[in-house]
C-alpha positions in Angstrom: 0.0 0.0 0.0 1.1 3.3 -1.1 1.5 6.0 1.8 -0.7 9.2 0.8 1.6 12.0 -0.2 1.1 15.3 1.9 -0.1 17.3 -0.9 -2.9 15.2 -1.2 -3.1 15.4 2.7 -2.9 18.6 2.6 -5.8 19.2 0.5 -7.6 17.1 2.0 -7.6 19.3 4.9 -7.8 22.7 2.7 -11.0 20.7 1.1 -12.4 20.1 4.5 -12.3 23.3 5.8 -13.2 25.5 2.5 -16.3 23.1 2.7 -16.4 23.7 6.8 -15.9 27.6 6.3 -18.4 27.3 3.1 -21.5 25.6 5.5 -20.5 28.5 8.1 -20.8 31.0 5.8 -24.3 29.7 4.1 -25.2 29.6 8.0 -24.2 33.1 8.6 -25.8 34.4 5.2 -29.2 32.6 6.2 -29.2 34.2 9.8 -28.2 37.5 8.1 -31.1 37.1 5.6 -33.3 35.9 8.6 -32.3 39.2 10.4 -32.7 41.3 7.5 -36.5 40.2 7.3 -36.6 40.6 10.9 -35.7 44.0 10.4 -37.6 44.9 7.6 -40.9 43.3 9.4 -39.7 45.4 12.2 -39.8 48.7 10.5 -43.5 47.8 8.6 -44.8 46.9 12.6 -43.1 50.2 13.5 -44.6 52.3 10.5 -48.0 50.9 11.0 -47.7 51.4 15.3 -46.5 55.6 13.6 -49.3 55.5 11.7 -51.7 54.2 14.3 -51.0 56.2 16.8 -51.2 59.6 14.4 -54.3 58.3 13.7 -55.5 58.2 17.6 -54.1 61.5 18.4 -56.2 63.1 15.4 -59.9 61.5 16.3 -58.7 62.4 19.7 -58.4 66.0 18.3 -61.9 65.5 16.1 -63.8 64.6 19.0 -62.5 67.2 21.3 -63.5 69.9 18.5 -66.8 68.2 18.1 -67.2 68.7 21.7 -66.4 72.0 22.3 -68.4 72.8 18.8 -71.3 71.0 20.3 -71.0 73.0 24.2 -71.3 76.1 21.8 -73.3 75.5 19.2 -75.5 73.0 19.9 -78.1 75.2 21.0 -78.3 77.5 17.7 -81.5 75.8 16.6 -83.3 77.0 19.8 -81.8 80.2 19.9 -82.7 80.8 16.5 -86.4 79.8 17.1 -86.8 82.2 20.1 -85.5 85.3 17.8 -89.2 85.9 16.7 -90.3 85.8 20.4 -87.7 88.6 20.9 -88.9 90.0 17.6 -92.4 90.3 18.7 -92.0 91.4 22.3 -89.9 94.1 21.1 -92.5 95.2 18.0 -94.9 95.1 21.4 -92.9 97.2 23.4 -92.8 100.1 20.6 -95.9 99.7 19.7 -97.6 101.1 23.1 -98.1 104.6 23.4 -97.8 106.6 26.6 -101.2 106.3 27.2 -101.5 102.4 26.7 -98.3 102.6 29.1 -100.2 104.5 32.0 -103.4 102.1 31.8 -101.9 99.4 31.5 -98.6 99.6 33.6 -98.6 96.5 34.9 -98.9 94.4 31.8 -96.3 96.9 30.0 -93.7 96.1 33.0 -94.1 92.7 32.9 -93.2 92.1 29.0 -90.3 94.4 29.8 -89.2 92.0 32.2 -89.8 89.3 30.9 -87.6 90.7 27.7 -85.0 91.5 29.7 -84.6 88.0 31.3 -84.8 86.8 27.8 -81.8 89.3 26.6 -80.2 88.4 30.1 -80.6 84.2 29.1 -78.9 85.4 25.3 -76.3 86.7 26.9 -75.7 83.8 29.1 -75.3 81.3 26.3 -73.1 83.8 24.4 -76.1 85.2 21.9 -75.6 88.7 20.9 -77.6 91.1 20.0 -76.4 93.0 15.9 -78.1 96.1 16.0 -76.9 98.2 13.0 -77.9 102.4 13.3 -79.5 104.3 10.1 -76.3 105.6 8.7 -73.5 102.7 9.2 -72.2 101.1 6.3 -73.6 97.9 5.3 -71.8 94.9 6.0 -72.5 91.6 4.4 -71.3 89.6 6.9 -73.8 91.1 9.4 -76.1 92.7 7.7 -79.1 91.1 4.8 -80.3 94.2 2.6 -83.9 93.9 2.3 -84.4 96.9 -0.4 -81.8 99.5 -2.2 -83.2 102.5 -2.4 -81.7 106.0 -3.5 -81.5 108.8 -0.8 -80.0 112.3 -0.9 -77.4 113.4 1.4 -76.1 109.4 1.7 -73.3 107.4 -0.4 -73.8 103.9 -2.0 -73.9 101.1 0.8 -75.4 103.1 4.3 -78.0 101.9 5.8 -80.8 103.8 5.8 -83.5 101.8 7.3 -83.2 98.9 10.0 -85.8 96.2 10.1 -84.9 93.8 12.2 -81.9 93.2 14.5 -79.2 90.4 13.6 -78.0 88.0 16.4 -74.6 86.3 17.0 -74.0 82.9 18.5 -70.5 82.8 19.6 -68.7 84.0 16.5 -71.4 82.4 14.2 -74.6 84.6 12.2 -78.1 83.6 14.0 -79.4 85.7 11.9 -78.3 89.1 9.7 -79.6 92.3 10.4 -82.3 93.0 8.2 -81.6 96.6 6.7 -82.4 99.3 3.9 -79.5 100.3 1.7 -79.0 103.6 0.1 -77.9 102.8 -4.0 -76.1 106.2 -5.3 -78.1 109.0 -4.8 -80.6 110.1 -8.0 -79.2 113.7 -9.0 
């Protein structure tokens, strides 16, 4: 029998451990792969979690405003039927002459109360009252022009005639202020 030579010996061993070191690597590269899709799965949880939570925070916000929207507004259906009450105990108030004030003093009093209270409860729940004067300037935001009409001695857009009073809730329009405008004066 022939005695191996130590080249072949040799690589024999080289052999064994390129295919050892090869196997350790194909180990490593699979965990590294593994980790890599760990990481990337990692990232896609950590995104959606990002996302999620933004997502809390803003119905958190929504609801909050909703709330608050609701504490101030959520009455303006009311308030905006009651304007005619005020309307009408107002038209009543004016209407009475000083005579109908001294027969009836009692009853005159009493809708005078009971109009204040009802300004006093307005005020409460942050209605205000818009009352524009013959000779502001008209105002879209506030005011709703019932009739243009051409007066001398006024320029385009005063009011010359108020009809009914506008009412804020908050910073929202109950209702304009119903108003006469002056068009340019006829010559």
């Amino acid at each position: 029998m022939a005695e191996p030579k130590n080249e072949d010996f040799l690589d024999d061993i080289a052999t064994a451990e390129a295919e050892e070191l090869a196997e350790e690597f194909a180990e490593i590269s699979e965990e590294a792969l593994e980790i890599d899709a760990l990481r990337a799965e990692r990232d896609d949880f950590k995104d959606k979690f990002m996302r999620a939570l933004a997502d809390a925070e803003n119905a958190r916000k929504r609801g909050d405003k909703a709330r608050r929207d609701a504490e101030q507004y959520g009455g303006s259906k009311l308030a905006r039927d009651m304007l005619p009450v005020y309307d009408n105990m107002k038209r009543a108030l004016e209407a009475a002459t000083d005579e109908q004030k001294e027969v009836a003093a009692g009853l005159i009093e009493g809708v005078e109360l009971t109009m204040r209270a009802l300004t006093n409860v307005f005020q409460k729940h942050g209605i205000e009252v818009i009352t524009p004067e013959v000779g502001d300037r008209f105002d879209p935001n506030l005011h709703e022009a019932m009739f243009e009409a051409p007066v001398p001695g006024t320029k385009a857009g005063d009011i010359i005639q108020v009809s009914a009073e506008g009412f804020m809730l908050h910073d929202r329009l109950l209702r304009p202020a119903q108003v006469g405008v002056s068009s340019t004066p006829a010559s």
